[in-house]
C-alpha positions in Angstrom: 118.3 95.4 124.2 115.6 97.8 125.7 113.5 94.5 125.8 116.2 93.0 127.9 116.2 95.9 130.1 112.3 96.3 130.6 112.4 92.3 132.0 115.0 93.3 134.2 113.1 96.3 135.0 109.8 94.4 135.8 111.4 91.2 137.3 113.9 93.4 140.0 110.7 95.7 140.5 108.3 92.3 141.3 110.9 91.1 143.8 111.6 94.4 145.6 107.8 94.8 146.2 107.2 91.5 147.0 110.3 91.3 149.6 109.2 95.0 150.9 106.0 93.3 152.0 107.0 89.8 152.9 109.8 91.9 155.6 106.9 93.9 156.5 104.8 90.8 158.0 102.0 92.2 155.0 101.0 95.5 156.9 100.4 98.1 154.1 102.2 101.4 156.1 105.6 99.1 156.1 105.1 98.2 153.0 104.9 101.5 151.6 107.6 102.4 153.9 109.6 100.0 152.8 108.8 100.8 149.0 109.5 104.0 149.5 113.3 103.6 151.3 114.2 101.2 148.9 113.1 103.5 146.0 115.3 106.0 147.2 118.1 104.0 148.1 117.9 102.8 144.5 117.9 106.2 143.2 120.8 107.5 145.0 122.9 104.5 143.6 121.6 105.3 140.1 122.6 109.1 140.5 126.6 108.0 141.7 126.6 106.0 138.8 126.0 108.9 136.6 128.3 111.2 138.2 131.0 108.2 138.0 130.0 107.6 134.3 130.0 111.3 133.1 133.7 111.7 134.3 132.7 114.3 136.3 136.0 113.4 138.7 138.3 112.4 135.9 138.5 116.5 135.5 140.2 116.4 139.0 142.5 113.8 137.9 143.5 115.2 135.2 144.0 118.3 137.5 146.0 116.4 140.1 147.9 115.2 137.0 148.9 118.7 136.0 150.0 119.7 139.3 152.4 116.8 139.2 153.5 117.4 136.0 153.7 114.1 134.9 155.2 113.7 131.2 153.4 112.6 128.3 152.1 109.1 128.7 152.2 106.9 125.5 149.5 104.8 124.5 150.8 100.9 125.0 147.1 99.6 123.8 146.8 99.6 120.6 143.7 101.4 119.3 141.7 98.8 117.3 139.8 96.9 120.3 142.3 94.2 120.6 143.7 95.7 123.9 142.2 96.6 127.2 140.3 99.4 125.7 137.9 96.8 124.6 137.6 95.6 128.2 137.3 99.2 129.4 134.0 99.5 126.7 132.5 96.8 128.3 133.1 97.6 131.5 131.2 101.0 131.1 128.9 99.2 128.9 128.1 97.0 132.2 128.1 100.2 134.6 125.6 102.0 132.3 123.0 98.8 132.3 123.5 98.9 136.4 122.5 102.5 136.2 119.7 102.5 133.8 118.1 99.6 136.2 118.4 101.0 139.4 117.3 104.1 138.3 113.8 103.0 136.7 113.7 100.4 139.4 114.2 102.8 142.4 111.6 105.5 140.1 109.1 102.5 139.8 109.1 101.2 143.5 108.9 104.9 145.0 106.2 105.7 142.9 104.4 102.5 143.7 104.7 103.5 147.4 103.0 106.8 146.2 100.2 104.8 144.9 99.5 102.8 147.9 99.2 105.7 149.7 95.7 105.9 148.2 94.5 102.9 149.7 95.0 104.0 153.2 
């Protein structure tokens, strides 16, 4: 799986460099510039899918919930995969991989603007 990820990681990385520098008409400040916005563009996108993922606002809901004083709600799912909770897995299966991209993707292409920095 980490294999999977590190292609992903190197094939998203190529074309974000390469389209940085084909939108900047190949001049190496907009390149960099562009590097650089994308990078932390990326990052911020990586960081709300962290906060989304750690449940950070599920403890307002549940807060919200209280206020309302809902009853009890009974599970309809049953608990051995075969219902939605299997779906629901996947889905935060699918939001973690999103994350973990964007996030070395957006670390990779604003440290790369870092480096060209150098060559100025």
């Amino acid at each position: 799986m980490w294999g999977n990820r590190l292609v992903w990681t190197v094939i998203l990385t190529l074309i974000s460099a390469l389209g940085c520098w084909i939108y900047a008409g190949g001049h190496l400040v907009q390149t960099i510039n562009g590097l650089f916005m994308t990078g932390l563009v990326l990052l911020m996108v990586a960081g709300i899918f962290y906060v989304i993922n750690a449940g950070f606002f599920d403890a307002f809901l549940r807060g919200f919930q209280y206020l309302k004083k809902k009853s009890d709600v009974a599970f309809e799912d049953p608990l051995d995969g075969s219902g939605s909770e299997g779906a629901e897995q996947r889905r935060h299966q699918i939001r973690s991989w999103v994350g973990v991209l964007c996030l070395s993707v957006g670390l990779i292409d604003t440290a790369l603007s870092f480096l060209l920095l150098t060559l100025m």
